[in-house]
N, C-alpha and C positions, 0 to 999 in steps of 0.2 A: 242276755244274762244281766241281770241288775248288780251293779256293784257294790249293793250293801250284803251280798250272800257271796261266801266265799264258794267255790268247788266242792268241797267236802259237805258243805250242806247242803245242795244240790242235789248231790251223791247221797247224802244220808235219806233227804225225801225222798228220792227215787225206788232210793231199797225198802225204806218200810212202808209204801206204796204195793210195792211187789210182797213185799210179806205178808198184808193184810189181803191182797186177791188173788196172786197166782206163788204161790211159792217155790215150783219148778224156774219158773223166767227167777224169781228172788236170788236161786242159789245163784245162777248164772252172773248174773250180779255183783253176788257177794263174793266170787273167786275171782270175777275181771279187777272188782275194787281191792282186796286185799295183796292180789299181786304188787299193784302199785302205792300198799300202802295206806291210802284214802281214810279205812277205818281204825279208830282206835278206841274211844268212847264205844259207840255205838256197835263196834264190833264185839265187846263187853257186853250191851245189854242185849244184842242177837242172840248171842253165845245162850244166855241164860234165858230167854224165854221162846228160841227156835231149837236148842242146841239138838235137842234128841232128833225134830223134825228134819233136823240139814243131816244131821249122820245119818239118818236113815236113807236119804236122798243118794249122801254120795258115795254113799255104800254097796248101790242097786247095778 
């Protein structure tokens, strides 16, 4: 891990990685990262241009 990227950016590349090709592994993801917090930013801009695609997800 380079120590000019904190965790949280890591984390954030990771998710919007999974959200642009597999969006099932994304949610996953995105519930292990908000448990602990992780997102706050970028859980905003999820929200708004995944949000109907995740409700629909964890809804099923």
């Amino acid at each position: 891990m380079n120590s000019g990227q904190s965790g949280c950016q890591i984390a954030e590349r990771d998710l919007w990685k999974r959200l642009n090709g597999d969006p099932i592994g994304a949610i996953v993801v995105l519930e292990f990262y908000e448990q602990f917090h992780i997102l706050s930013f970028t859980q905003a801009a999820i929200s708004n241009r995944y949000g109907p695609l995740i409700r629909v997800l964890t809804n099923i």
